[in-house]
Backbone bond lengths (Angstrom), bond angles and torsions (degrees), N, CA, C in turn:
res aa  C-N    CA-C-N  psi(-1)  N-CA   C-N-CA  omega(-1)  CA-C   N-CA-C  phi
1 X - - - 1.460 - - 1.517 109.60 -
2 X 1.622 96.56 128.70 2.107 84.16 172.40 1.664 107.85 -100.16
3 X 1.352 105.03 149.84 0.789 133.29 176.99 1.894 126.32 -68.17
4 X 1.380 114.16 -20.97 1.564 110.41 -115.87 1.460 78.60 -103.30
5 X 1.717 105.62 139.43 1.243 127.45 165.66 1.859 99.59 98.50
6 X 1.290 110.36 165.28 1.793 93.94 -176.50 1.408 110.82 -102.76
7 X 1.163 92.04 173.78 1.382 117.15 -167.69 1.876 127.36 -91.06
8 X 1.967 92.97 -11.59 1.453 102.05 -176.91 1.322 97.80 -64.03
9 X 1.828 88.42 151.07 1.775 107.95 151.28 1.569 102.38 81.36
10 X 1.546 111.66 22.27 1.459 132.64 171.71 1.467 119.54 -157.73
11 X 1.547 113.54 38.81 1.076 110.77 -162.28 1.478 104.74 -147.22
12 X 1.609 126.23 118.34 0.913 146.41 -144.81 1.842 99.71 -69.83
13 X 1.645 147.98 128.27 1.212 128.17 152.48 1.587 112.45 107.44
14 X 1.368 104.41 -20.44 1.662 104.04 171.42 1.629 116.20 -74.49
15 X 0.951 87.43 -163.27 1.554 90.23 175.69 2.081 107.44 -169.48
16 X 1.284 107.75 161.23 1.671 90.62 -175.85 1.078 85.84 -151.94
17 X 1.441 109.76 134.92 1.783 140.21 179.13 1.377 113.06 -133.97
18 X 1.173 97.85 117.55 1.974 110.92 -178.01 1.889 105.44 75.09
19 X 1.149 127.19 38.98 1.436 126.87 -152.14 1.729 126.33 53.98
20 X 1.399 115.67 16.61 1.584 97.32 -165.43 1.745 73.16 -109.05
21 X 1.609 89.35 172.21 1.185 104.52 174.75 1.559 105.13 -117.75
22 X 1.677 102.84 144.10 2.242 100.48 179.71 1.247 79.37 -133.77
23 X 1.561 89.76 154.46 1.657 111.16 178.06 1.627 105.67 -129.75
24 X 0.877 128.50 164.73 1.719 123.03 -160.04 1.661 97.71 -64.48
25 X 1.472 91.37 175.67 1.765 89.20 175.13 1.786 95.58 -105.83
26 X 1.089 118.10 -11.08 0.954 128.35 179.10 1.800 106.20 -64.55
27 X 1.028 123.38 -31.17 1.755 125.82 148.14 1.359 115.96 -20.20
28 X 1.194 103.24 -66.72 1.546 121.73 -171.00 1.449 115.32 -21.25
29 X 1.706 95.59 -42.84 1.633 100.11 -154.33 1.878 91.30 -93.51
30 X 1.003 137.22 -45.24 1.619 144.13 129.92 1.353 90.98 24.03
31 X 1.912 97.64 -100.86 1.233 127.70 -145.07 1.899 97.38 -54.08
32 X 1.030 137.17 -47.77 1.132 146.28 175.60 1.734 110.40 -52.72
33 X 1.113 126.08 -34.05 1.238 133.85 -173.81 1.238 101.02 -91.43
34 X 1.348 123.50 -82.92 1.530 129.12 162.62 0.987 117.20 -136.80
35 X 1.883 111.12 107.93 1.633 94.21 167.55 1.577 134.23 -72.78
36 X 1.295 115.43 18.25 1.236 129.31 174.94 1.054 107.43 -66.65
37 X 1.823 125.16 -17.88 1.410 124.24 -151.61 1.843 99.67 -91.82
38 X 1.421 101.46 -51.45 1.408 103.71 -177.51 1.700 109.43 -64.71
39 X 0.941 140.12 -1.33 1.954 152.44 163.41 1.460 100.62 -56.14
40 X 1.743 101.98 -64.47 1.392 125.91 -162.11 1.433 115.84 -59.12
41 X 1.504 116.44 -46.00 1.173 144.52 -173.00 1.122 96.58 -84.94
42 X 1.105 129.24 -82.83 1.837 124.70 -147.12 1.526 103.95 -113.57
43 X 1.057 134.88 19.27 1.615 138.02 163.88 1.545 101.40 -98.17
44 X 1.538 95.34 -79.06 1.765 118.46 175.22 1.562 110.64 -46.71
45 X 1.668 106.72 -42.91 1.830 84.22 -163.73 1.114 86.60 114.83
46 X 1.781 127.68 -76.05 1.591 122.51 -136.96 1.961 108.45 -33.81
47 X 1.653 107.61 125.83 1.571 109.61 166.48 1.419 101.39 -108.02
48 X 1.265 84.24 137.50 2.270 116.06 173.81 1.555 101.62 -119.50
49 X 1.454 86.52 114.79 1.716 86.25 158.74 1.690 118.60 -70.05
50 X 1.546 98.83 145.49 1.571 126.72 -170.36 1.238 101.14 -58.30
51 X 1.550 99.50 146.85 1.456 100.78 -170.49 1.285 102.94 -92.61
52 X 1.689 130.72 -178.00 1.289 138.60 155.98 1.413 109.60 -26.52
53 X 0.765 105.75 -86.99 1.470 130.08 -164.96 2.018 109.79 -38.12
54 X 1.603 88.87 -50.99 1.982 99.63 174.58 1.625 119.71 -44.13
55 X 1.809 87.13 -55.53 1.420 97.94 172.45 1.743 131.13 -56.78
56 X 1.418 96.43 -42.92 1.263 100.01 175.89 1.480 130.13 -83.21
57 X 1.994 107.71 -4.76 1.432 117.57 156.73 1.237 99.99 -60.91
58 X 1.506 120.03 -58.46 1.650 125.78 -155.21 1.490 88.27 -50.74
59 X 1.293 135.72 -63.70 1.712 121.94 -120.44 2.057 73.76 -94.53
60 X 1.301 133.67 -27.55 1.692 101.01 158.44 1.049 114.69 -81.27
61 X 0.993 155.91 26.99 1.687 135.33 163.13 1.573 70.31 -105.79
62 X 0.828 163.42 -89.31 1.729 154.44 -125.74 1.838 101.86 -67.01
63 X 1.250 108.59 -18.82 1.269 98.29 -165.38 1.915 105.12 -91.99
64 X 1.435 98.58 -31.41 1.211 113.18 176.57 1.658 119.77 -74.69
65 X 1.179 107.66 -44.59 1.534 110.41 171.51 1.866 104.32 -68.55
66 X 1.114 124.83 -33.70 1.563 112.71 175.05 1.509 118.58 -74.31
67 X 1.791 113.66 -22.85 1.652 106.43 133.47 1.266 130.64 -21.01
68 X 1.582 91.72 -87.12 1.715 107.29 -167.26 1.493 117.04 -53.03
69 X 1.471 119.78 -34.16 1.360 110.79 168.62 1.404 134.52 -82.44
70 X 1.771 109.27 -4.67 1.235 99.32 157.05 1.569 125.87 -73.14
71 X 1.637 103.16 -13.12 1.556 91.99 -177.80 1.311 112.40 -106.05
72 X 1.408 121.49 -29.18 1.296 129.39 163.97 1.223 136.77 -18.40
73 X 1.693 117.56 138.83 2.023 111.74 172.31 1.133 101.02 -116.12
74 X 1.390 109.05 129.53 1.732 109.23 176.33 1.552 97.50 -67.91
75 X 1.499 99.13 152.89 1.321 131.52 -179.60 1.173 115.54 -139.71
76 X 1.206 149.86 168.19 1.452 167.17 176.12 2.135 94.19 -103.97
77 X 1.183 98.35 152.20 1.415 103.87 174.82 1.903 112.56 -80.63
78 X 0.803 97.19 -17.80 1.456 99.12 160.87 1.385 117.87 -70.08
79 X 1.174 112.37 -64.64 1.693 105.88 -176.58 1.160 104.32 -78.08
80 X 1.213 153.96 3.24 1.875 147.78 147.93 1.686 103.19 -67.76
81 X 1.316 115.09 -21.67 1.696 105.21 -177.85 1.375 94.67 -98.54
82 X 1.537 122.60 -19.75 1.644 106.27 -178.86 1.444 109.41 -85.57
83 X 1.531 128.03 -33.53 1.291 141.22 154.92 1.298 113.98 -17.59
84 X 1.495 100.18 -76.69 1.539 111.75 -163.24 1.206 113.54 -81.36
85 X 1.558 127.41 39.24 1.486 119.22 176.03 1.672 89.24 -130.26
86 X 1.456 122.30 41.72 1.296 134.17 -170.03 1.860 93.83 -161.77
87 X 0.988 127.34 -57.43 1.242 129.19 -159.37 1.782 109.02 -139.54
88 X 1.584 118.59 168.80 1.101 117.07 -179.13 1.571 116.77 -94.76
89 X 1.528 131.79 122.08 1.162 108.08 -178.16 1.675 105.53 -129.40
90 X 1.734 124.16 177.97 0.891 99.74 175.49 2.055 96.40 -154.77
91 X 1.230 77.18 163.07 1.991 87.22 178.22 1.930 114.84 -145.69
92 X 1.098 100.19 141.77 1.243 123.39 -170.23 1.619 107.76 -86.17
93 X 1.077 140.22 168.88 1.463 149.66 174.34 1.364 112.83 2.43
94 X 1.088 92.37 63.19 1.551 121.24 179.41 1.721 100.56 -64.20
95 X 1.102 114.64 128.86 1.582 106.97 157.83 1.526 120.27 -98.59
96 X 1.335 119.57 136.55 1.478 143.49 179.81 1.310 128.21 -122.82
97 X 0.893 152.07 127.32 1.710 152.40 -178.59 1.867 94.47 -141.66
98 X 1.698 94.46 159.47 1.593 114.67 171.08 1.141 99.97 -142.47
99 X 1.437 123.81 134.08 1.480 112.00 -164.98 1.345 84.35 -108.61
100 X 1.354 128.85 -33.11 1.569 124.73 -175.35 1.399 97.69 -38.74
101 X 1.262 110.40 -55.07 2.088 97.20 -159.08 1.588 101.61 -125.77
102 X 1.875 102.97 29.85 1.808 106.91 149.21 1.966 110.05 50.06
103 X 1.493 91.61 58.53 1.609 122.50 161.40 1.076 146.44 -118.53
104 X 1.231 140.03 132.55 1.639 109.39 169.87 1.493 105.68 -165.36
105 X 1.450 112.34 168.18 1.367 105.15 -167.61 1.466 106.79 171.21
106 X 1.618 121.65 -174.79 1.329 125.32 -143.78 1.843 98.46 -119.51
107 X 0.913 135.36 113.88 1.561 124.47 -173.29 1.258 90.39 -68.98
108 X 1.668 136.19 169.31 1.152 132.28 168.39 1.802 102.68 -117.42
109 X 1.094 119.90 14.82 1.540 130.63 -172.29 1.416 115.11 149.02
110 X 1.542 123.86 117.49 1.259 135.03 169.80 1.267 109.92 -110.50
111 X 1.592 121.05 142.22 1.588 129.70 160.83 1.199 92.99 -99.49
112 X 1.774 105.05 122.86 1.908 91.79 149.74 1.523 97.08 -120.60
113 X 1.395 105.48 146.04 1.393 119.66 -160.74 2.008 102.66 -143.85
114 X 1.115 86.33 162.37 1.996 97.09 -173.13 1.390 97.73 -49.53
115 X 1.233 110.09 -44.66 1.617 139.06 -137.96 1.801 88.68 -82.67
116 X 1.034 124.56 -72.78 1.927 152.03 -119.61 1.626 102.65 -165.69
117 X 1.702 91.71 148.62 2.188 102.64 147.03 1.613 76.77 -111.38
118 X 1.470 75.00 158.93 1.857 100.83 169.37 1.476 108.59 -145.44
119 X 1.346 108.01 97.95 1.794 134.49 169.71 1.400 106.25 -62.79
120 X 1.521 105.73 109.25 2.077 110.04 174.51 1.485 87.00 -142.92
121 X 1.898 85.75 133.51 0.818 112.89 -170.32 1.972 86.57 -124.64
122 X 1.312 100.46 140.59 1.383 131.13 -162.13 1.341 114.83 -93.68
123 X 1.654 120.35 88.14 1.390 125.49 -179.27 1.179 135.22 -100.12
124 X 0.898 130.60 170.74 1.686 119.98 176.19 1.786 98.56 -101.39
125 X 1.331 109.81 160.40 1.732 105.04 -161.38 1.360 127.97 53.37
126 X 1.707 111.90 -164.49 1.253 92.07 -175.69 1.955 102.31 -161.79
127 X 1.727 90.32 39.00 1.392 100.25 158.61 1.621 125.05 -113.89
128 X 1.181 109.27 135.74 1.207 104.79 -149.36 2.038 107.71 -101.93
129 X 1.637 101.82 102.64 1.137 120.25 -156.65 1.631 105.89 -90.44
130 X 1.561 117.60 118.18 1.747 112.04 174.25 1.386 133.58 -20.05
131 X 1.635 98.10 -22.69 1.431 98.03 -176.33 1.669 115.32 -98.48
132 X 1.574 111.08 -14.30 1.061 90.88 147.83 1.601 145.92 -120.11
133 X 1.702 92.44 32.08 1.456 118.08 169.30 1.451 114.17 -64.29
134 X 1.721 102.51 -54.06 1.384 125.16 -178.34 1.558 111.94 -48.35
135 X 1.532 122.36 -47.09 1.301 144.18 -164.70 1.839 98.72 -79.86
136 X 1.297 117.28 -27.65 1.549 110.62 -173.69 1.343 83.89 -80.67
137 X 1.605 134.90 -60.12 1.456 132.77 -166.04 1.235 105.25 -44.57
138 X 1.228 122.45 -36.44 1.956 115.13 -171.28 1.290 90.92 -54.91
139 X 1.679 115.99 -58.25 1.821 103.66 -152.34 1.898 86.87 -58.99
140 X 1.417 100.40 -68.15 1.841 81.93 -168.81 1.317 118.58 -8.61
141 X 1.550 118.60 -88.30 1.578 112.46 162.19 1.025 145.51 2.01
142 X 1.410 114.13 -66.77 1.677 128.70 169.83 1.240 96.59 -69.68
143 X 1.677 150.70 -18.31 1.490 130.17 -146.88 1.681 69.66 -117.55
144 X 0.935 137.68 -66.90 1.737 129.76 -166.65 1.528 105.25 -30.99
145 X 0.855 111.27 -61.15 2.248 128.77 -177.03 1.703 84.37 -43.60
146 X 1.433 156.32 -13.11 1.606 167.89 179.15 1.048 94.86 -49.91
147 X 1.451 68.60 -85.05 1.789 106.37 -130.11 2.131 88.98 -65.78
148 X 1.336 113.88 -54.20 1.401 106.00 175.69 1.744 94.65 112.35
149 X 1.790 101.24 165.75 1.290 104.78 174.32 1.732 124.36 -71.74
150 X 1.327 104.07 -15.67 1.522 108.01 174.02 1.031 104.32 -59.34
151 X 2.080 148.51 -30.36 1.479 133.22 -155.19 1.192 99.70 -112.48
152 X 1.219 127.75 128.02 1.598 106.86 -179.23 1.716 99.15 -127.07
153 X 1.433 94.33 47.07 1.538 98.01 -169.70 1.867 88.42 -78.97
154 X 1.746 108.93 142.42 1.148 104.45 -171.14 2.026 108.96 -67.82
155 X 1.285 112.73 166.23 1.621 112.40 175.98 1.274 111.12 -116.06
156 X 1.081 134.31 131.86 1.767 138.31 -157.71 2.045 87.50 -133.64
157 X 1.189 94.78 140.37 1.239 136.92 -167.07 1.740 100.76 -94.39
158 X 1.170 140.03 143.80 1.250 135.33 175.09 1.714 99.68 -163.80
159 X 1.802 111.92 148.68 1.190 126.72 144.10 1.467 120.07 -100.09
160 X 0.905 125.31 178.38 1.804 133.59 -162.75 1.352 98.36 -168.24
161 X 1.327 120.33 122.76 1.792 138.88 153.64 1.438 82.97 -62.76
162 X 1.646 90.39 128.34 1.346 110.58 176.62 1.580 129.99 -58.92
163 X 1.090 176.27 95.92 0.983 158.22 -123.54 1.474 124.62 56.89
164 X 1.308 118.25 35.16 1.568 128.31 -169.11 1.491 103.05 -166.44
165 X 1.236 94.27 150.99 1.749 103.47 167.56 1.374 116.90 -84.14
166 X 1.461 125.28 14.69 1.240 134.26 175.12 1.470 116.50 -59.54
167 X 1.062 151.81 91.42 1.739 154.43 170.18 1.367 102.72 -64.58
168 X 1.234 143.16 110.42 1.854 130.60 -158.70 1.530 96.65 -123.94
169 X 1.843 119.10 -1.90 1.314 103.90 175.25 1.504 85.65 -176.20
170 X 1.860 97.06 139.61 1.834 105.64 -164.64 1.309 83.48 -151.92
171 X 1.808 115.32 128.99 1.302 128.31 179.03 1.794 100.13 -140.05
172 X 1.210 99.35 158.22 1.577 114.33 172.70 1.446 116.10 -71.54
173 X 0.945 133.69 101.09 1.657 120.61 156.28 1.650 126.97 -44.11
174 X 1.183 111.21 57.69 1.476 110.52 -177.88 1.203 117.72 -121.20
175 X 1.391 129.16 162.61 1.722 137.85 -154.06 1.235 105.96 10.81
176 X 1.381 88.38 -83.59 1.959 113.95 -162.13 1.406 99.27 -50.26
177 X 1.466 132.31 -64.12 0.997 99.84 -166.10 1.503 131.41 -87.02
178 X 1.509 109.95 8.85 1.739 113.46 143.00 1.432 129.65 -52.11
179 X 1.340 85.40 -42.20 2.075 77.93 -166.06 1.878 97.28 -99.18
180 X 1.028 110.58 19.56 1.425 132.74 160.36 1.668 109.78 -73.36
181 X 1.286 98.79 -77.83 1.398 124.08 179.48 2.112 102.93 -56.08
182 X 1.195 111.03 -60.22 0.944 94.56 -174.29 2.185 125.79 -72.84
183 X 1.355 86.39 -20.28 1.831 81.80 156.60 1.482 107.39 -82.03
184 X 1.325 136.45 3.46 1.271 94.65 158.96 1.762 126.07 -114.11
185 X 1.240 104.12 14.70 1.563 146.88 170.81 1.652 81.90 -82.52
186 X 0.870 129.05 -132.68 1.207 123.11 -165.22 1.838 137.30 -15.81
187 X 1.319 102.37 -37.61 1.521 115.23 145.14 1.343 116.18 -39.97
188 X 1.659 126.89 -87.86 0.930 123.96 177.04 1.923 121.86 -57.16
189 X 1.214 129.75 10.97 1.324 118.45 164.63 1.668 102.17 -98.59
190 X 1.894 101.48 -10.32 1.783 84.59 -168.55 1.967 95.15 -87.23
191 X 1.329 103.74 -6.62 1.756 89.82 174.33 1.630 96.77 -89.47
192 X 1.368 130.66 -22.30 1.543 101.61 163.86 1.081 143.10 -32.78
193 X 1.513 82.94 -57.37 1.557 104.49 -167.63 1.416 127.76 -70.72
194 X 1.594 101.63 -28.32 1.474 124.00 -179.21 1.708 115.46 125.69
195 X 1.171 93.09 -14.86 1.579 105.30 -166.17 2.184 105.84 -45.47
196 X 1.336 96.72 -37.99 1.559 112.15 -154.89 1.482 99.57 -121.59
197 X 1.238 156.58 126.30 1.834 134.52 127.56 0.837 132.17 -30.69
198 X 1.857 115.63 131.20 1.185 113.67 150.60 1.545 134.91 -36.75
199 X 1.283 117.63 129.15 1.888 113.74 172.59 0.997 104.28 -115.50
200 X 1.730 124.77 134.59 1.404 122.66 169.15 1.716 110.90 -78.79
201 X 1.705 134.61 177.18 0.759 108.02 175.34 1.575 116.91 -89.70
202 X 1.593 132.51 171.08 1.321 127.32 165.07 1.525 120.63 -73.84
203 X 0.900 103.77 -33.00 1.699 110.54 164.18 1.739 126.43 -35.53
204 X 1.151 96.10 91.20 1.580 100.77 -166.02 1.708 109.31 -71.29
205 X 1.160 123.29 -11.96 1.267 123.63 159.41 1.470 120.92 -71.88
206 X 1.153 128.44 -23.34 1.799 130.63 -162.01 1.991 81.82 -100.43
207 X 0.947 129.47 -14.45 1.524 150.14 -176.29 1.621 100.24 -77.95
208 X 1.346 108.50 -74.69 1.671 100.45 161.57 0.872 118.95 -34.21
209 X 1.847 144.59 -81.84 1.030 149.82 -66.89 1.594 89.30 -147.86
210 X 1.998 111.18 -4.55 1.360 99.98 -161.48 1.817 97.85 -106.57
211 X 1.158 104.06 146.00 1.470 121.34 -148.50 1.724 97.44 -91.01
């Protein structure tokens, strides 16, 4: 596949605010698996119907967020960070963007607590795979650009078996895994743009298995 010349302003799912361009954080976990996939999809066009499994994430995250808003009080993100440095609170499909490093995306459950935020991101199983380690760090990212340099309440990273209160893997968001996250945020905007090629993976099994 060539690469040459960019790819903005033909690309399925982004979005651009103030001239930058963000692409989901939900990539993350993609780009780690195969970034061949986001080329295929949102360069090319090519549509694949959703697998089992997509659908049946979608209809729980829909089932769970129509929970939370029946019991829920809207708030402004200001008064949930002044709240929760008194008490524990929490919100569901939170929206977040960073325009500095052109992200954005849907939290699937935040704790904010006296103590900590705690970013869980909502999986199916309960092994906890780089790609969607990488994809919880984006929201970290986008949720740090929040809160601001005044909070320096630490931000903890979490997966969740989908449909359970099970937490099966809880890490710190600190240094490393910022400038982790953000080289590969920046990686993937330089194959946007054109700067870099897409690579599919060599793994002839993720090759089967890809829909």
């Amino acid at each position: 596949m060539n690469s040459e010349g960019s790819h903005c302003g033909k690309i399925s799912q982004v979005r651009y605010i103030k001239g930058k361009l963000l692409f989901p954080i939900s990539w993350l976990q993609k780009q780690d698996y195969c970034e061949y996939q986001i080329y295929l999809e949102n360069v090319r066009g090519l549509k694949a119907e959703p697998t089992k499994a997509m659908v049946e994430g979608q209809q729980e995250h829909d089932r769970l967020y129509t929970e939370f808003v029946e019991k829920a009080v809207p708030a402004t993100m200001d008064d949930m960070l002044t709240e929760s440095r008194t008490a524990k609170i929490l919100s569901r499909e939170l929206r977040v963007e960073n325009i500095e490093y052109g992200i954005f995306g849907f939290i699937d459950e935040i704790w904010l607590t006296p103590d900590n935020f705690v970013i869980i991101d909502d999986k199916p199983g309960v092994k906890a795979y780089t790609s969607s380690i990488r994809q919880v760090f984006g929201y970290c990212l986008a949720f740090k650009s929040i809160t601001g340099l005044e909070d320096n309440r630490p931000i903890m990273a979490a997966l969740r078996n989908r449909g359970t209160d099970n937490i099966y893997w809880l890490a710190p968001f600190d240094h490393t895994a910022e400038e982790e996250i953000i080289s590969l945020i920046m990686h993937t905007h330089d194959l946007l743009s054109g700067k870099v090629e897409f690579s599919s993976s060599s793994n002839i099994n993720k090759c089967r298995s890809c829909r």
